[in-house]
C-alpha angles and dihedrals in degrees: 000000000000096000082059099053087053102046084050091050089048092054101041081050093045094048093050085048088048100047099028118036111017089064108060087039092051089051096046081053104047079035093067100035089052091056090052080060126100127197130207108198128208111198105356093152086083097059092044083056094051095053101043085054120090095236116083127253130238121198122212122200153132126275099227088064087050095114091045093056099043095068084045096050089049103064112112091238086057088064122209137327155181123227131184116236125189118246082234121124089250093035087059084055096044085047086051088048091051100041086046076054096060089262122135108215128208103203110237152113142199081244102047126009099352093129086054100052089047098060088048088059104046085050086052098051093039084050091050113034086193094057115110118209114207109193129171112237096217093055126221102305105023149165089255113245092014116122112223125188104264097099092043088062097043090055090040100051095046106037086241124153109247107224113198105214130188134181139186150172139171104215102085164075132279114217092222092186098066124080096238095048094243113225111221124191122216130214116311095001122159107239113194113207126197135184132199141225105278118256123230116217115188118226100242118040134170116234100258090050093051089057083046091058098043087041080052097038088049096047098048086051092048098044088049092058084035087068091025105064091039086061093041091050085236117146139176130195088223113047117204093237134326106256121234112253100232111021109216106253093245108139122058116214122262115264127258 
C-alpha cells in the first residue's frame, strides 16, 4: 500500500516537473543558444515579399531542420505564426517550448489528431490574414524526406502561398535516435537559410495534381539541401534522399 502511495507521489511530481517547469527552462535554453547563432540568408527577400503581401504564408520543410528553423521563425520581424505539434509526451513539452517562443501550436500528428489540428489551423490562418503556418513536409514520423500532403492543403484552403525553406550548417550534431535525424546547431554556429521561389496551388485540383505538386514541391526542397549543405560543408551518413538531377519544371511561381 505504501509502495503504492510513493510510486503515486513520484509521478504526480514528475508530471508537474514535466509540464511546469522543464519547459520554460527548455525555451530559455534553446532561447539562449539560438541568440549565439548567426544566419547567413540566400534570397530573403522572398520571404519579406510574402509577408508583406495580404494573402497568408505557408512554410515547407523538412522536419530534421526543425530546431534550426524555430529560433529563425521567432524573430519579431518574422511576424506570427501557427505550427503543428504532435499529442505525444514529448510533443506536450516541444508545444510548451514553442509557445514559451512566441509560437501558437495546433496538437496533431500524422499518427493521432493530425486531421484535427489541420483543420485548426486552416480556420486560424482564414480568421487572421496576417497568421503564418510553418509545417514540415515529411510530417511527425516520416519517412523522412518524403512530402506528404499536409502543406499543399494548407496553401490550398486558405489561398496561401506555399514557400519551400531549407537551412543548413556544418557546425553540429545529428540526433541519431529520432527518426528524422534531427540537426542540431551548436553555439555559435552559421546557419544558412534559404528560401525558395513560392509555390501556387490552385483552389480546386484533381488527385493526381495534387501528388504532382507534392513530387514537385519535394524535389525542389531536396535539391535545395542538397546544395545547401554542399556550400555549408554539412554532411550526413544517411541523406534524406538523392535529388533528381534535373527536377521536371511542374509547378509556376506564385504571382507578384
Amino acid at each position: 500500500m505504501e509502495r503504492g502511495r510513493s510510486k503515486r507521489r513520484r509521478k504526480r511530481v514528475r508530471h508537474f516537473l514535466f509540464r511546469t517547469v522543464v519547459p520554460p527552462l527548455a525555451a530559455a535554453l534553446y532561447r539562449l543558444l539560438g541568440w549565439t547563432w548567426r544566419y547567413v540568408e540566400v534570397r530573403k527577400h522572398l520571404m519579406d515579399e510574402a509577408l508583406a503581401g495580404e494573402r497568408p504564408l505557408v512554410a515547407a520543410f523538412f522536419h530534421a531542420r526543425t530546431f534550426q528553423l524555430l529560433h529563425y521563425n521567432s524573430r519579431p520581424e518574422h511576424g506570427r505564426w501557427i505550427l503543428m505539434c504532435s499529442q505525444s509526451r514529448d510533443g506536450e513539452l516541444m508545444t510548451r517550448i514553442e509557445e514559451g517562443l512566441g509560437f501558437r501550436v495546433a496538437r496533431g500528428s500524422s499518427g493521432s489528431g493530425g486531421a484535427r489540428a489541420l483543420v485548426q489551423m486552416i480556420k486560424a490562418q482564414r480568421e487572421d490574414r496576417t497568421l503564418g503556418s510553418c509545417l514540415a513536409v515529411d510530417g511527425s514520423r516520416g519517412p523522412r524526406g518524403v512530402a506528404q500532403l499536409g502543406t499543399l492543403t494548407l496553401a490550398q484552403k486558405t489561398g496561401g502561398v506555399l514557400l519551400p525553406v531549407a537551412a543548413s550548417t556544418a557546425d553540429c550534431r545529428i540526433y541519431h535516435k529520432s527518426w528524422d535525424r534531427t540537426v542540431i546547431p551548436r553555439r555559435h554556429a552559421q546557419i544558412r537559410i534559404h528560401i525558395g521561389e513560392p509555390i501556387e496551388v490552385a483552389p480546386r485540383l484533381e488527385v493526381f495534381q495534387l501528388n504532382v505538386l507534392r513530387a514537385s514541391l519535394e524535389r525542389r526542397l531536396l535539391s535545395m539541401h542538397a546544395e545547401l549543405d554542399a556550400r555549408t560543408g554539412f554532411s550526413d551518413p544517411e541523406p534524406l534522399r538523392a535529388p533528381s538531377a534535373a527536377p521536371e519544371p511542374l509547378v509556376q511561381p506564385a504571382p507578384a
